[in-house]
N, C-alpha and C positions, 0 to 999 in steps of 0.2 A: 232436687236438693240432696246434699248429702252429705252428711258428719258420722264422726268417730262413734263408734256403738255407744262407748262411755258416757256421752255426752245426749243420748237420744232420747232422752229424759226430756230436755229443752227444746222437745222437737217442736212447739210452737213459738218460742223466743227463735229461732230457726229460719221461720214462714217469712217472718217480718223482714228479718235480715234480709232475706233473699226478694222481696219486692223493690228495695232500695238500690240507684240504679251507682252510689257511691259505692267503690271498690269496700270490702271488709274483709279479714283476716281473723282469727282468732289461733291462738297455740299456746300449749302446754306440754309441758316435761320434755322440749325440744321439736315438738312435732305438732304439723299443723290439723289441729282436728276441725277445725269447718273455714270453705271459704265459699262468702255468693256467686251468682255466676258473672257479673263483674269483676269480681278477684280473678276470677279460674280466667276468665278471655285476657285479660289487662297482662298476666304473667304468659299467657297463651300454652294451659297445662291442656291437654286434649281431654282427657276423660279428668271424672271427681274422685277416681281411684288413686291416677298417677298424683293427683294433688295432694291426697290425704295423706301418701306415703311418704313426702318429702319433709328433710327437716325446715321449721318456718326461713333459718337462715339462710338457706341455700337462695331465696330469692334477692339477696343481694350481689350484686356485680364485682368481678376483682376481690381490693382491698375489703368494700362493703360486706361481703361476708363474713367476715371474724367480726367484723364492730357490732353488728346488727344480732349477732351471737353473744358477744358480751354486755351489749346495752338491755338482751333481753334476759339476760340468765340474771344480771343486778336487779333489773324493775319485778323480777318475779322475788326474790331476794330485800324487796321493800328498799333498794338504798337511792331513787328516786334520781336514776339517770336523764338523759335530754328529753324531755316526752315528746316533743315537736322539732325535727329534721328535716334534713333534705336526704338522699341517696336516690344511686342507680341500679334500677333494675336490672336483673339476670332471666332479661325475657327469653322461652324456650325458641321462637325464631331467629333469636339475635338479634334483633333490629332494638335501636337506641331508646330506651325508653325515663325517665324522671319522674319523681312523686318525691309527693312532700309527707313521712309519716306523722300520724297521732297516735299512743300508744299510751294504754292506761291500763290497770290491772285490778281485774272485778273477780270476783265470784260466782260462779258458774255452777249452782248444787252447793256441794261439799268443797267443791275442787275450785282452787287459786286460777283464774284463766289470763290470758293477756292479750286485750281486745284492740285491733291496730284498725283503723281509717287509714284510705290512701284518695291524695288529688293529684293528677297526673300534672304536672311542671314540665313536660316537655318542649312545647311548643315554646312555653316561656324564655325557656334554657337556649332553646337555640335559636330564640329570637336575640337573647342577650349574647350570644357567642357572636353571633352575626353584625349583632351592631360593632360588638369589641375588633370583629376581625376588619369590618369598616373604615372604624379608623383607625386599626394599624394599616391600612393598606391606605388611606389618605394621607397619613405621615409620612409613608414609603414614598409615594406621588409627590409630595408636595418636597420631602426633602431632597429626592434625587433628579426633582426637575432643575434642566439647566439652567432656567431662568429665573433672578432674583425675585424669592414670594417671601413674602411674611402673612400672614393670616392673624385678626384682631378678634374677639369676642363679641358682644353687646356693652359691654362695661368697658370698652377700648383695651383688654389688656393681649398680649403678643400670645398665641396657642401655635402657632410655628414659625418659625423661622430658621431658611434652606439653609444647604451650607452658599449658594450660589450667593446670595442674603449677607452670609458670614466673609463672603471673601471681598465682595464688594463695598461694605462699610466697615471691614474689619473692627466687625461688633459681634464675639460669639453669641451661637442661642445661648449660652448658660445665663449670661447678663439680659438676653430678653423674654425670654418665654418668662411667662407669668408678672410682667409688669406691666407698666402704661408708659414706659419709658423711649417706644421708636423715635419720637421724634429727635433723640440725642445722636442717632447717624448721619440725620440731616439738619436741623437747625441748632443753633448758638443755648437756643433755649426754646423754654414748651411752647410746643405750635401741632395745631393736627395738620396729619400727613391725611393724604386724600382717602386712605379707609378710614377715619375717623371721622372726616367730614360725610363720607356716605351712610353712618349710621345714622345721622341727621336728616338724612333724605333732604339734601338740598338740592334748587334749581338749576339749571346750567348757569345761569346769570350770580346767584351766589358763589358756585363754585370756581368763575373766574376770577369773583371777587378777591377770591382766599387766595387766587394767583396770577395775581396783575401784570407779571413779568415771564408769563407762558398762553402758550396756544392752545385753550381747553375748548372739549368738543365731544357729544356723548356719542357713545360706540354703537358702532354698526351691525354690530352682533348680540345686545343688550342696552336697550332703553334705560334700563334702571343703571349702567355702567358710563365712567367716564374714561378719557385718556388726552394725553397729552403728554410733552414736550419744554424742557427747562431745563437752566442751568441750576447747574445745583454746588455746592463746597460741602463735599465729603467731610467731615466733622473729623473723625479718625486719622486721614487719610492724608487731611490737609490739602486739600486737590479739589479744583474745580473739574466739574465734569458733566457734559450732557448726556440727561437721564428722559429715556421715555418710560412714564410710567400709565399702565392701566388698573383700573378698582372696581370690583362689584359687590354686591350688597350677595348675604349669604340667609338664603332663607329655609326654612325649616315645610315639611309635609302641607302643613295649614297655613302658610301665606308668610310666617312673622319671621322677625329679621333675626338671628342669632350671630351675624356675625358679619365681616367683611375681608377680600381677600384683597393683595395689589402685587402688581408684578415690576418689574424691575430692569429696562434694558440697559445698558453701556452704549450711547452710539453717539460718541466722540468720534472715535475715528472717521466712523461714518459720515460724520457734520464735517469732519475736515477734506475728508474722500472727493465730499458733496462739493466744496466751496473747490477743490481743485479741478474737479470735473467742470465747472463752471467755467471759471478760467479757461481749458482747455476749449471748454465749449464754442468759448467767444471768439479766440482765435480760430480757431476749425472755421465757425461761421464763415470769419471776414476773409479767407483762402476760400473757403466754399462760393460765396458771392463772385469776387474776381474770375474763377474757374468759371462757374455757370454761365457768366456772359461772355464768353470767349468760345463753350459748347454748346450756347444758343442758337447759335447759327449754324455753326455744322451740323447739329441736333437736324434743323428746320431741312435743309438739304440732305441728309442722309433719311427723312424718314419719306420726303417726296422720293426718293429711288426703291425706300423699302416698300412702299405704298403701290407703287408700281411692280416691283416683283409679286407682290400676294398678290395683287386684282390677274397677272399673268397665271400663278399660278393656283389660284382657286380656278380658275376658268380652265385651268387643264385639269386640273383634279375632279372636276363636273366630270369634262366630258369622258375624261377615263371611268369615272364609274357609269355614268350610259353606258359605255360599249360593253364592260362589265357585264351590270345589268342585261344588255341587253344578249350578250354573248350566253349569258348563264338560261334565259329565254330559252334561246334558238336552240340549245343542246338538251333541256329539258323535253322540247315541246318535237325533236329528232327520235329522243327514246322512247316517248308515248307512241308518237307516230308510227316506228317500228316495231312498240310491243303489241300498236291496234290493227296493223297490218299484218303480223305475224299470226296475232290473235283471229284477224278475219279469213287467212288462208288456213289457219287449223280448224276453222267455224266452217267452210267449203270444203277440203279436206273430208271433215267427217261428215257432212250431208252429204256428199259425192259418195261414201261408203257406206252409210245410212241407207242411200237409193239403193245401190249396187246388191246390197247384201238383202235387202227388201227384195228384190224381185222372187232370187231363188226361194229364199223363207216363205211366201204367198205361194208357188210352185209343190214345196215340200208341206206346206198345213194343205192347202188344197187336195193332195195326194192321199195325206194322212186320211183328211175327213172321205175321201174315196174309197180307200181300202179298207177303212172301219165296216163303210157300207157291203161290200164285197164280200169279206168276212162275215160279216152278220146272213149275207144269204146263204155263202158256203156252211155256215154253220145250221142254217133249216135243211138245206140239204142232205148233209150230213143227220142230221135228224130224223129225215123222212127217211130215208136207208138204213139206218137201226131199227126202225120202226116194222122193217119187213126182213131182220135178221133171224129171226124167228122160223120163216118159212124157208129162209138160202139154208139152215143150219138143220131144218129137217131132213131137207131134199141129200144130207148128206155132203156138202159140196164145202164147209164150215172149216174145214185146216187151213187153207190159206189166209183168207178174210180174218180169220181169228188171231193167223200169226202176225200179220200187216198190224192190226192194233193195237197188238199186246207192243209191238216193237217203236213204233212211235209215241205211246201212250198219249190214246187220244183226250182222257180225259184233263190229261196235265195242259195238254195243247187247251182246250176249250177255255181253261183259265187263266193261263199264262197270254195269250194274242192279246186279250183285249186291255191286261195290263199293259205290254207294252206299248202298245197305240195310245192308253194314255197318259202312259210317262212320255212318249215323243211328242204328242199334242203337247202336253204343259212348255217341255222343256222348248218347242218353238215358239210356243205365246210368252215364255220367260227372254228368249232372243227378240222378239215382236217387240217387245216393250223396251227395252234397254236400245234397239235403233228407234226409236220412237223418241227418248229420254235425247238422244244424241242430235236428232233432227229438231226437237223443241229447244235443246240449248243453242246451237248453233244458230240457226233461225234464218237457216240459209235461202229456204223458200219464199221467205217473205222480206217485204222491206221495213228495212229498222226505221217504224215508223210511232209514235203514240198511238198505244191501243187498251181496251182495255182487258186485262189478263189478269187471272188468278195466281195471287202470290203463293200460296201453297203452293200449288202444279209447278212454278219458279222453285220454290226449296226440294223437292222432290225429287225434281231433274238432275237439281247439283249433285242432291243426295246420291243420284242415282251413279255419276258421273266419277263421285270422288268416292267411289265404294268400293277400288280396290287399293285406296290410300287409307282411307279409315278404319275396313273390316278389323286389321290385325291388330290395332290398336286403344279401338273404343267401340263404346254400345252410345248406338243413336235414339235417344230419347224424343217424339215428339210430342209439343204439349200446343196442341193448335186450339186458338180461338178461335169463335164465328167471326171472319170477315169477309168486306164486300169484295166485288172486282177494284181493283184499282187502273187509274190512267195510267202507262209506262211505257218503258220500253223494254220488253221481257229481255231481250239477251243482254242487254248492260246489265239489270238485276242479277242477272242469273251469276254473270261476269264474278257482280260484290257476291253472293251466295257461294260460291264454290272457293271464293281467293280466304272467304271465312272461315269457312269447313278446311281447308285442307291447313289452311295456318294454327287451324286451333287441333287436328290430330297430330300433326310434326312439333307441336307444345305437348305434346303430352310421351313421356316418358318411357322405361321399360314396362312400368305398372300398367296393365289395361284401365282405363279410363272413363270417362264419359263425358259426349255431350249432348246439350240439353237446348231445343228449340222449341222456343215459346211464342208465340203470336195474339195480339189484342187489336182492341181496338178502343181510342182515346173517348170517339165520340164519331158523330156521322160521316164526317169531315178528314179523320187520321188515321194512321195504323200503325203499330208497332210491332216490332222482331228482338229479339232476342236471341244469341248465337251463346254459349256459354258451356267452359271446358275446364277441368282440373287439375291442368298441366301445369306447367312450372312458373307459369305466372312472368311479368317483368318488371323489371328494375324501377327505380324513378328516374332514370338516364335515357333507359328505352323506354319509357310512356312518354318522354318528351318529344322525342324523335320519331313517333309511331309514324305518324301521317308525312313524312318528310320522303319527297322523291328520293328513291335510290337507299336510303336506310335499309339494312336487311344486318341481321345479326345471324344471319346462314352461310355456309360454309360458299367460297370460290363457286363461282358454276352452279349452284343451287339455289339462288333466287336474283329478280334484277332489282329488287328493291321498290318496284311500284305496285305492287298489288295491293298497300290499303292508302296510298298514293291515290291510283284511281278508283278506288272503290268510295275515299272520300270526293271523289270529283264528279262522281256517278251519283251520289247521292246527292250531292249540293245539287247538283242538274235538276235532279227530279222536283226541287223545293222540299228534302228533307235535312234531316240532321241523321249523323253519326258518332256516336261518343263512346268510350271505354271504360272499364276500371279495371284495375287486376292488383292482386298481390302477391309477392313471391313465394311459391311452394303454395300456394290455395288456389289459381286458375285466374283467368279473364273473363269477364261476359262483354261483348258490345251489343248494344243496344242502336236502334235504328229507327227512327218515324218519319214515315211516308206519308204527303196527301193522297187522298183520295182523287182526286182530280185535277188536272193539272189548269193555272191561266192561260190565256190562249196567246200571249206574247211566248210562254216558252212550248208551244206546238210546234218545233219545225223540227224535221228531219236530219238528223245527227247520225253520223257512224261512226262518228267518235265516241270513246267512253270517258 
């Protein structure tokens, strides 16, 4: 709480004040000395300082501040101005605000005070603006519709009438609005026009009654509406004319009737249009008839000759698509053929050099492990003659022997041999393994037969194979699960394992990247892989076309287009599935589930992939 010092005297007439959740004001000698905290939010003054400092009038809006200044400097003045008003506030956000003031002038101590009550009117105000704005923008509609409207009350009297209204019965609104008098455009004398009749809520059967000499019929667009079709003599106009007219009942929020509207069409013309159209009709027909029996028969004979061209030619059209079909086959089923021949002389190829290069490599670890030995004795040797350096170096005999040592230094030598020998042992057990990886991918020793083989030992090999396509562009993550052997056939696996690996490093960009292989297992029975890379992801163009022989989004001469071609054909073989997702600039993973053991209808020996 917070008032003017002067006034702190009342500081419990104060307390009250400020419990009351009603806006109050009070002010004196121009300036507001207390307001609740209702007042202080409602005008939205921030602090009770910036309020206190204000003159009371300044919370009137525009014009409202001089009145609200002179209506208070009178009632302090005793000469008993409006006490109960309206005005708009000069709220400090700006936003629109209404109250309705009370304003009475008490005694406060010593001191004349002028104690004002506010109820916010806002809502009110522009509930009423909105209604008002309503129906000016109904009378906008309704007058500048091109179709003849008049609109009636509940008391039948005209609340518009268009001009469309005005030019059709040349009856201006000034003669209608506000009478009961429509029925003088159209009948001789008083008669309800069909919106008078709808504030009676009558039956369809009544309302033809009212128009014995038209086709009435309730609308299709409103149950409670009717419409219809009559002649009518323009009163004004002196003119008969057919008028299609529709009415509906006009009701208010809560159900009740307030009013009725009716529209107004002109369609003469139209009725004449109709009746010549007719006419034409008939003649048309009776040359239509003549005609038709005369292309009756030629009809009957020219469709026996078309009937025979189609049966000719669907029956070519068949067989062209066989040969089609069948052509697209044979060249599909020529480029596997030669990418699985090509693929099985690069599979012999490298076991052929796998062998070749085996032999020497067993030659050279053989050698190695020999001279290790050799070495380890020369070096006891070597041992046992130091041992008796002591007595060569008495006998005086010590300058040569000493300068031989110092010159080869044997000690460097004793540490340095047995390094080497086993950096050359690794680096040939690091060659041993990489022909080994080559002889397991290719699988040239063995026949491509159902067996059962470790899928790991299958990713490994690729891994190992596609290591100098990958090193320089990703880190190879493995996240292996426990799984069993599976039934397969390793070197097709191996085939989809490497056509993954190298498609998902050649996706991935200038940025080093990564990918990530995961392996599960569903249950006893499946097993699942996971291939997944952070490359550049594809299109929804290229996800449609992934699996399509011969698609390849790689440059001339760098791919032939079937490598997830067969890698899908390789896996349906197995009785699994392979599926993708990717999205552009976040990567692909494909995913892959294998049985565990294959039916023994698909055991037979394949060398195809």
């Amino acid at each position: 709480m917070k008032v003017d010092s002067n006034v702190s005297s009342d500081i419990d007439y104060f307390k009250v004040l400020d419990a009351v959740s009603t806006p109050i004001m009070l002010h004196r000698a121009g300036n507001i000395i207390y307001g609740n905290a209702a007042f202080q939010k409602m005008v939205g003054f921030a602090t009770p300082q910036e309020m206190l400092s204000a003159p009371y009038y300044e919370i009137g809006y525009g014009e409202w501040h001089d009145i609200l200044r002179r209506r208070g400097d009178a009632r302090m003045q005793d000469e008993k101005p409006v006490p109960v008003y309206e005005f708009r506030l000069n709220t400090r956000d700006g936003r629109e605000c209404w109250v309705e003031l009370t304003a009475s002038k008490i005694m406060l101590g010593e001191y004349p005070t002028i104690f004002c009550s506010f109820v916010d009117l806002t809502d009110r105000k522009r509930a009423e603006i909105a209604q008002r704005n309503l129906r000016q923008l109904l009378a906008e509609i309704i007058d500048r519709d091109p179709v003849a409207t008049f609109v009636v009350d509940a008391q039948h009297r005209v609340t518009h009438w268009n001009r469309a209204m005005a030019i059709l019965t040349r009856s201006p609104p000034e003669e209608m609005v506000g009478t009961d008098a429509q029925w003088k455009a159209f009948y001789p004398g008083p008669r309800d026009t069909m919106a008078d009749m709808l504030l009676r809520q009558p039956s369809l059967q009544e309302m033809a009654a009212h128009y014995p000499d038209a086709t009435i019929r309730v609308s299709e667009v409103d149950p409670e509406a009717f419409e219809g079709e009559r002649l009518v003599t323009l009163i004004a106009r002196d003119e008969q004319r057919w008028l299609f007219f529709t009415a509906a009942v006009l009701r208010d929020s809560e159900g009740n009737i307030f009013g009725a509207v009716e529209k107004i069409q002109d369609v003469t013309d139209k009725r004449i249009a109709l009746e010549s159209l007719r006419e034409h009709q008939t003649q048309l027909q009776k040359l239509v008839d003549e005609r038709t029996a005369e292309l009756a028969e030629a009809n009957a004979r020219l469709q026996e000759d078309i009937n025979r061209r189609e049966a000719a030619e669907l029956e070519l059209r068949r067989r062209n698509v066989e040969l089609l079909l069948l052509n697209a086959k044979i060249s599909q089923a020529q480029n596997q053929l030669m990418q699985a021949e090509k693929l099985a002389s690069i599979g012999q190829l490298a076991a052929g050099v796998a062998h070749e290069i085996n032999n020497p490599i067993g030659y050279v670890q053989s050698n190695l492990g020999t001279l290790d030995k050799y070495l380890g004795s020369l070096f006891r040797l070597l041992a046992a003659y130091e041992s008796h350096a002591a007595a060569v170096l008495a006998a005086g005999e010590s300058g040569e022997l000493a300068d031989l040592c110092a010159q080869i230094d044997i000690n460097y030598l004793r540490e340095d041999i047995p390094l080497l020998i086993s950096e050359s042992r690794e680096g040939v057990a690091r060659v041993s393994k990489i022909v080994q990886d080559l002889k397991d991918f290719s699988r040239a020793d063995s026949a491509q037969e159902w067996q059962m083989a470790d899928v790991h030992q299958c990713i490994d090999s690729a891994i190992n194979i596609a290591t100098n396509e990958i090193k320089y562009k990703a880190d190879v993550i493995r996240e292996y699960g426990d799984l069993p052997k599976i039934e397969c056939i390793p070197m097709q696996l191996n085939q989809v394992f490497l056509n993954l690996l190298v498609n998902a490093a050649q996706a991935i960009g200038d940025k080093r990247g990564l990918i990530a292989i995961r392996t599960g297992a569903n249950d006893a029975e499946q097993v699942w892989l996971e291939f997944e890379d952070n490359g550049q992801g594809m299109s929804e163009e290229v996800k449609s076309k992934a699996f399509d022989p011969f698609f390849t989004t790689k440059p001339v001469g760098k791919g032939t287009g079937l490598g997830l071609s067969m890698s899908y054909g390789i896996i349906q073989k197995h009785g699994g599935n392979i599926s993708f997702d990717s999205t552009p600039g976040v990567g692909t993973i494909f995913r892959i589930t294998l049985p565990v053991a294959q039916p023994k209808d698909t055991k037979e020996v394949d060398h195809r992939p």
